[in-house]
One Martini backbone bead per residue (centre of mass of N, CA, C, O) as a GRO file, in nm:
protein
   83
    1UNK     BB    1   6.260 -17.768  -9.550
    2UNK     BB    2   5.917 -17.792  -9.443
    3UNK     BB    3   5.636 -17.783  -9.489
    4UNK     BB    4   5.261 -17.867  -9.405
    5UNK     BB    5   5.254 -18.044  -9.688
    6UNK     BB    6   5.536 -18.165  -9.728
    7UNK     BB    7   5.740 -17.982  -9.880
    8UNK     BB    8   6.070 -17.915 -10.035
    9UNK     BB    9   6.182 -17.649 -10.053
   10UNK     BB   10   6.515 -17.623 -10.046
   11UNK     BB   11   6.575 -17.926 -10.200
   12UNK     BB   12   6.633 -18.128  -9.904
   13UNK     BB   13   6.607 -18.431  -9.906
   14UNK     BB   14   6.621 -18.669  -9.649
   15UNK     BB   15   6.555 -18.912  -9.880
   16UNK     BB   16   6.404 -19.086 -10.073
   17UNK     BB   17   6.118 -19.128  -9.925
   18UNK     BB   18   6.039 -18.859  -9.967
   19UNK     BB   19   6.033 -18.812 -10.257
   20UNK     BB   20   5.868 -19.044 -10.351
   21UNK     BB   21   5.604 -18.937 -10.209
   22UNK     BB   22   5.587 -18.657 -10.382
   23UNK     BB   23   5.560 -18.775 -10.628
   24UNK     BB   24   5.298 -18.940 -10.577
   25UNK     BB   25   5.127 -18.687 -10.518
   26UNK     BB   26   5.153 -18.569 -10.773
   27UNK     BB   27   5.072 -18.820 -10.946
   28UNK     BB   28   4.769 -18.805 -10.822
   29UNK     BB   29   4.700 -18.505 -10.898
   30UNK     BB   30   4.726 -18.599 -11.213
   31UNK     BB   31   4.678 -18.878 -11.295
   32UNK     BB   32   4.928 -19.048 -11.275
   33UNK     BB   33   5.196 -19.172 -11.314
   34UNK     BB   34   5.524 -19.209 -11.152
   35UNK     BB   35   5.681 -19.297 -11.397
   36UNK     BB   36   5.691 -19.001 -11.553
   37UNK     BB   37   5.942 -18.930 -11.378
   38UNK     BB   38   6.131 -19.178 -11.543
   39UNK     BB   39   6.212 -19.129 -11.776
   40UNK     BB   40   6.431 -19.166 -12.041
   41UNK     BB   41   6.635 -19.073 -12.239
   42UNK     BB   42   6.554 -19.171 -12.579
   43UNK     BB   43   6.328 -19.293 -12.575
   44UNK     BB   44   6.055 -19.359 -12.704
   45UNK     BB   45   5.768 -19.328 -12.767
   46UNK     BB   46   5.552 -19.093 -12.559
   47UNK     BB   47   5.333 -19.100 -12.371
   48UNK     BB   48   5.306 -18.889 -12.157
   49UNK     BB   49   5.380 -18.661 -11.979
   50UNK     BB   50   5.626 -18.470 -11.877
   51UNK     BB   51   5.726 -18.304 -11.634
   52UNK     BB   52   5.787 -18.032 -11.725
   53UNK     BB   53   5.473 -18.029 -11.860
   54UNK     BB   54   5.336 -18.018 -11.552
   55UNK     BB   55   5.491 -17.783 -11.429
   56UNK     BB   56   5.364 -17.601 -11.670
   57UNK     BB   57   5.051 -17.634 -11.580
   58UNK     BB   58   5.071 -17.556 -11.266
   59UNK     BB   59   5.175 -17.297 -11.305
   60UNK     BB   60   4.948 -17.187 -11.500
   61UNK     BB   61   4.737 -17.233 -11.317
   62UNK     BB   62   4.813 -17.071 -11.082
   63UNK     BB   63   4.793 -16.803 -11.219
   64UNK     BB   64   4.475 -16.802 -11.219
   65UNK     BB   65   4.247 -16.634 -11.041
   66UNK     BB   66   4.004 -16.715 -11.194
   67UNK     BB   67   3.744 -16.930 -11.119
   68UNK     BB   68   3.624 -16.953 -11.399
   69UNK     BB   69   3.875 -17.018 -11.553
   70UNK     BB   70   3.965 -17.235 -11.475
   71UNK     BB   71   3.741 -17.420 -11.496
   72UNK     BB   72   3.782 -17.417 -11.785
   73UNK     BB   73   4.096 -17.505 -11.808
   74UNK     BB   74   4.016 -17.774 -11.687
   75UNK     BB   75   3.784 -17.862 -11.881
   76UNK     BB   76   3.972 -17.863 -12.147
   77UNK     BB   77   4.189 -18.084 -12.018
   78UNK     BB   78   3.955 -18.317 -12.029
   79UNK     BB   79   3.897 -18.307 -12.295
   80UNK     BB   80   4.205 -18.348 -12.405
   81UNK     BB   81   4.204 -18.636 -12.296
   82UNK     BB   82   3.973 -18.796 -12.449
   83UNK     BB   83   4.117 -18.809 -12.758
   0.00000   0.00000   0.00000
């Protein structure tokens, strides 16, 4: 099942075309590129975040209720990316 924003609820996309779409949706909200979700284990140094690390930036943003708390945690999130 698909809701109205596009996301494969229940785990089933119907093609590979329909992951990588949300893949890239997910990689353009994040500012990242799309290979960050295809990096393989064992490669060098990690450049840029793994899948698992945005998957739980997202979910612990997701959970502050207060608009003022997220504008700061966006804020510092955007400082630490800068340096």
């Amino acid at each position: 099942m698909t809701d109205a924003g596009g996301f494969d609820l229940d785990g089933t996309a119907k093609s590979a075309h329909e992951r990588e779409m949300l893949l890239r949706q997910i990689a353009d909200a994040l500012n990242i590129p799309v290979t960050t979700f295809r990096r393989r284990t064992g490669s060098s140094v990690a450049r840029g975040p793994s899948a698992a690390e945005c998957a739980a930036l997202l979910t612990a943003f997701s959970r502050i209720d207060d608009p003022d708390l997220r504008k700061e945690c966006l804020a510092l999130a955007e400082r630490y990316s800068r340096t």
